[in-house]
N, C-alpha and C positions, 0 to 999 in steps of 0.2 A: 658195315653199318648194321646196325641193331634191328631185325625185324620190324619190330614194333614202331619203330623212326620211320622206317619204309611206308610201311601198309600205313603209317600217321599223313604221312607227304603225300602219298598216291592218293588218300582218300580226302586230304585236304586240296590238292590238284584238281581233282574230279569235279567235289562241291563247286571251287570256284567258278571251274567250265558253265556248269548247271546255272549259277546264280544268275551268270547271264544272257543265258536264253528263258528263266524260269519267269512266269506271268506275276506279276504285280499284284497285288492286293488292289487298286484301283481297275490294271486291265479286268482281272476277275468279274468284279461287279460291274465293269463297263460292257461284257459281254453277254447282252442277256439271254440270247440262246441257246447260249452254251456249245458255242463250234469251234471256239480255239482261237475264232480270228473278230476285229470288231468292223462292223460296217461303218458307210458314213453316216447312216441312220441314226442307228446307234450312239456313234460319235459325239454327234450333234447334240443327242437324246441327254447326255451325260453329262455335255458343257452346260447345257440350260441347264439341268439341274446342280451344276457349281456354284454357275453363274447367282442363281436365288440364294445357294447356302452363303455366299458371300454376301448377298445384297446387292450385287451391279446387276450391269443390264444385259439379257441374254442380246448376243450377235451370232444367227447361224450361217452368216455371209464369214466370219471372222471362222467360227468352227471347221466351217468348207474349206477354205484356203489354208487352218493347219492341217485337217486331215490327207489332203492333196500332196502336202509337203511332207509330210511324214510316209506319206503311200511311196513308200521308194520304187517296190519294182513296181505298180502302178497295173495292180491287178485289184483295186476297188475295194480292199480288205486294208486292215493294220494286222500283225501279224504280233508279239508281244514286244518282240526286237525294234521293230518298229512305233510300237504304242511310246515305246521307255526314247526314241530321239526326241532333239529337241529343236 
């Protein structure tokens, strides 16, 4: 095989790995302290601010029980991997 096919596949392999543990444009701004992981504070913080850009009505009873359900290992954090379930 052709070098270049090689190092094309290995480095298109790699990205894909990346793409998905790589943070979101949403997780980004949803983490405003910048630690890598978002809280439920946070969480909460982010949905009411959806919530207005939409126009509905914030629920952070609703925000609490997705972030709970998303908190897979249930260590009080989202993780990115976690932000992106559904």
């Amino acid at each position: 095989m052709n070098k270049w096919i090689t190092l094309s596949l290995l480095i298109l392999t790699a990205s894909m790995g990346f793409a998905d543990r790589a943070p979101t444009k949403n997780f980004v701004w949803a983490d405003t302290n910048r630690n890598g992981s978002i809280t439920i504070e946070e969480f909460i913080a982010v949905r009411a601010v959806w919530a207005e850009q939409r126009g509905s009505q914030r629920d952070d009873a609703q925000a609490e029980r997705i972030f709970l359900n998303k908190d897979r290992n249930k260590d009080g954090e989202l993780s990115p991997e976690e932000f992106r379930l559904r």
